[in-house]
C-alpha positions in Angstrom: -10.2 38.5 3.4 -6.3 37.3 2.5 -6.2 33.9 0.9 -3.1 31.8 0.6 -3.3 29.2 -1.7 -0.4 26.3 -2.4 0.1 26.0 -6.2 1.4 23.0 -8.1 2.9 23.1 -11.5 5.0 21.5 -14.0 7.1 24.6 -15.8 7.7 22.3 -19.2 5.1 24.4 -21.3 5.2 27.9 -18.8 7.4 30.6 -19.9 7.9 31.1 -15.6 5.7 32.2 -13.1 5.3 36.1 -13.7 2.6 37.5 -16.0 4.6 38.4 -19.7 2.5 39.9 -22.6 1.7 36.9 -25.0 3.8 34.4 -23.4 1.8 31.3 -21.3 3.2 31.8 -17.4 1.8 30.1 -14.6 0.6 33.8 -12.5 -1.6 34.7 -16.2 -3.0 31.1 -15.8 -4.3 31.0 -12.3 -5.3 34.8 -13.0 -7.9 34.0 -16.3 -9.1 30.8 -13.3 -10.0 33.0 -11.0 -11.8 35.4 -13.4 -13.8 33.3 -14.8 -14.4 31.5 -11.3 -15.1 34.8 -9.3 -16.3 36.9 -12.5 -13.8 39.7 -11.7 -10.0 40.6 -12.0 -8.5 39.0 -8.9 -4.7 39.8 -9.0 -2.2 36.5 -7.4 0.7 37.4 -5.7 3.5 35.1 -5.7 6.2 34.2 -3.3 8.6 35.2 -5.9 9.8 34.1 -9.6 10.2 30.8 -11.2 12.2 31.0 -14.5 10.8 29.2 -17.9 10.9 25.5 -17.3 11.1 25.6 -13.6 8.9 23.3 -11.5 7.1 23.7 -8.4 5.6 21.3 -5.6 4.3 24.0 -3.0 4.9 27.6 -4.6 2.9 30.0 -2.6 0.4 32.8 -3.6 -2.1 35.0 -2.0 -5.1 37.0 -3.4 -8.1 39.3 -1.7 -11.5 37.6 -1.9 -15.0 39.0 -0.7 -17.1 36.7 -2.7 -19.2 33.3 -1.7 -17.1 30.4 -2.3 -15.9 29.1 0.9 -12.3 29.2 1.4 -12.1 25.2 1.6 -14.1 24.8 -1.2 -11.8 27.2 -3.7 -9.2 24.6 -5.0 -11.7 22.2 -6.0 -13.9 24.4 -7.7 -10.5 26.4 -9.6 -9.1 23.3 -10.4 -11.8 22.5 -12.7 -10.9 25.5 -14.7 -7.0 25.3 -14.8 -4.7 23.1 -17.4 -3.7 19.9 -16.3 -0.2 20.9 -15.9 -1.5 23.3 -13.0 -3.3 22.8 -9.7 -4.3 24.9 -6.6 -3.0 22.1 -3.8 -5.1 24.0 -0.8 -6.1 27.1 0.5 -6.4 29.5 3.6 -7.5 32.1 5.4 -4.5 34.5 6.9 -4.4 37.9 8.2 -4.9 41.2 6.3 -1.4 41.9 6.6 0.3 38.7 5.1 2.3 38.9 1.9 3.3 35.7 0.3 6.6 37.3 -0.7 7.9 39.3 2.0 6.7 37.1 5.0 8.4 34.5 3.1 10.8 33.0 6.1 12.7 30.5 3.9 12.5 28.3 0.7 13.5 25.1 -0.6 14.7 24.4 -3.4 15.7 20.6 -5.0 17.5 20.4 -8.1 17.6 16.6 -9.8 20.6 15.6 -11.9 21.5 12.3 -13.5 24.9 10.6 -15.5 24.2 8.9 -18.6 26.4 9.2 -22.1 22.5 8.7 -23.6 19.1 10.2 -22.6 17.1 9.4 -20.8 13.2 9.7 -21.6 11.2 9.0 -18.6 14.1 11.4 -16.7 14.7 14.1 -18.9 11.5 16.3 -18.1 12.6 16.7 -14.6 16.4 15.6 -14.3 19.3 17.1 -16.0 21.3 14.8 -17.7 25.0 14.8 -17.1 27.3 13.3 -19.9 29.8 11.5 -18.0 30.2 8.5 -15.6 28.6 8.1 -12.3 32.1 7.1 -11.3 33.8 10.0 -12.1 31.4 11.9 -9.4 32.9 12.2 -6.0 29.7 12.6 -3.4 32.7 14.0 -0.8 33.4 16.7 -2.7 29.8 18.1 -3.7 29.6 17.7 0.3 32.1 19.7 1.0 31.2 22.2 -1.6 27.5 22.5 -0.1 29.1 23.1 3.6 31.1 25.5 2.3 28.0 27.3 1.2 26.0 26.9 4.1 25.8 29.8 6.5 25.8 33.9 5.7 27.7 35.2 2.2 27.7 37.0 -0.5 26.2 35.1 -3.2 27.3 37.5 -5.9 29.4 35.3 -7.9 26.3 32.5 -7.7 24.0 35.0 -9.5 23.3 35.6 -13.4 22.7 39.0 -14.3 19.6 40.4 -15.2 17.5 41.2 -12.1 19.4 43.7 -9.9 19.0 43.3 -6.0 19.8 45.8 -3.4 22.0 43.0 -1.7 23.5 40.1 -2.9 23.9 38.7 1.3 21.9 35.5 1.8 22.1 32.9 4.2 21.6 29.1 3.5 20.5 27.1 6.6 20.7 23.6 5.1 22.2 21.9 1.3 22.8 18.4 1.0 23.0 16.2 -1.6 21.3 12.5 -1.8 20.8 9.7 -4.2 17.5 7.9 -5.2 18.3 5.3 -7.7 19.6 6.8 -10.6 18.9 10.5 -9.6 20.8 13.0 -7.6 19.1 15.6 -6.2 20.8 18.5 -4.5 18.5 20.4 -1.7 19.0 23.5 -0.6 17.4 26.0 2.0 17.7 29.8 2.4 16.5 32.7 3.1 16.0 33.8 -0.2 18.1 33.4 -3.9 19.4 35.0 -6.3 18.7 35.3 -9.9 19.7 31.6 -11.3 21.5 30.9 -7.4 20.4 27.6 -7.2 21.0 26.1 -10.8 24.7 28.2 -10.6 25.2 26.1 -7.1 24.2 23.0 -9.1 26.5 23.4 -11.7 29.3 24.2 -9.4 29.2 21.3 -6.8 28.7 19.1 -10.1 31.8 20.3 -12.0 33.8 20.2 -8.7 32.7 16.6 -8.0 33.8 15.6 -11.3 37.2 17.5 -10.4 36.7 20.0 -13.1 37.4 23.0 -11.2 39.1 22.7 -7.4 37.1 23.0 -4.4 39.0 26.2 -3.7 37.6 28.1 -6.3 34.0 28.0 -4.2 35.9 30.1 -1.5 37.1 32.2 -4.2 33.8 32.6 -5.4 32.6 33.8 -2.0 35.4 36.4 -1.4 35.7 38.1 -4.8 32.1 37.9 -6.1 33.6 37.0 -9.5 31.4 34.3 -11.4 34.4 32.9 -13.2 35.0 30.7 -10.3 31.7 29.3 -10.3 30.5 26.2 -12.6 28.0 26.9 -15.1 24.7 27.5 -15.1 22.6 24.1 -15.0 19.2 23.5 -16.9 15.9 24.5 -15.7 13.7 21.9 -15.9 16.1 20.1 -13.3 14.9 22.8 -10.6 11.8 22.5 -8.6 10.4 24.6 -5.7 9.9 22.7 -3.0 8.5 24.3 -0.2 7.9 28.1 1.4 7.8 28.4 4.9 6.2 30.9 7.3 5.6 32.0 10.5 1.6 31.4 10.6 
């Protein structure tokens, strides 16, 4: 049988999600788990990459089982074998055709930024810091930014290089920004990013809010494809994956 399983992780100490010769990544984790839980290789297939230092509060996986443990019962019993900065949230039973990647229907992503001249300890492991005032941020502008990037486009510009892609199309449903006390946190939906997409948006509807570049260099951005007129690439540990969605 299929089983999809909701992971949990902190990405501090993981060199990403995807197995790397000698290098600690959350997939070569949950992989030793499971050996040593089910006493054979079991391969886990992800919904896609997280980079070094990203988070996750619901990335998605599925694996092929046959043994005895009852579905229910197979977070409980892996957990017991996993770091604490790991942990298999739930898991199900789905049909033989599933594939946590390409039945992907959309993600969410949430990346957290604060402004401080100093850091900030009990922020910093989750939170990028930006080095300027609060009240040099104007919360219009990162709006209109994110409507400006809602909808179908190419992304190209919004991309680092270093995976290639057949196309660099994608369409964002939602993005919208919020405060909670000191942290922003910008949230956006798709139907699938781009290498570094999300941390690029980040750093572009931050610099644009803090009128370092205009708001009509996003438009730019969309019809030339030419990353000069995008902000820079933000810090990792300020991303987490938020959710996965399916039709199941």
């Amino acid at each position: 049988m299929r089983v999809l399983i909701t992971v949990e992780y902190d990405g501090k100490n993981f060199c990403g999600w995807q197995i790397q010769p000698g290098k600690r990544t959350v997939q070569g984790v949950l992989s030793d788990a499971f050996f040593s839980l089910f006493g054979k290789n079991t391969v886990i297939y992800g919904s896609g990459r997280t980079d070094s230092g990203v988070h996750a509060l619901n990335q998605k996986a599925h694996f092929d089982y046959d043994g005895q443990v009852p579905t229910d019962k197979i977070p409980l019993a892996v957990n017991t074998l996993l770091p604490d900065d790991v942990s298999v949230k739930n898991a199900r039973i789905v049909p033989d055709g599933f594939d946590a990647r390409f039945s992907a229907k959309k993600k969410t992503y949430r990346y957290d930024f604060y402004f401080s001249r100093v850091h900030r300890p009990l922020y910093d492991s989750r939170a990028a810091r930006v080095p300027f005032s609060a009240d040099k941020f104007d919360i219009g502008k990162a709006k209109e930014v994110l409507s400006l990037l809602t909808g179908t486009h190419d992304f190209a510009a919004f991309s680092s290089t270093g995976r290639p892609v057949e196309s660099s199309v994608r369409t964002i449903f939602d993005a919208s920004i919020s405060l909670s006390g000191d942290i922003y946190s910008i949230t956006v939906t798709g139907n699938g990013f781009l290498y570094n997409m999300v941390r690029i948006i980040a750093g572009t509807v931050i610099e644009t809010a803090l009128s370092l570049r205009p708001v009509s260099d996003v438009k730019k951005a969309l019809e030339s494809g030419n990353r000069i007129f995008c902000g820079k690439t933000f810090p990792p540990h300020g991303l987490t994956l938020i959710s996965v969605d399916y039709d199941l």
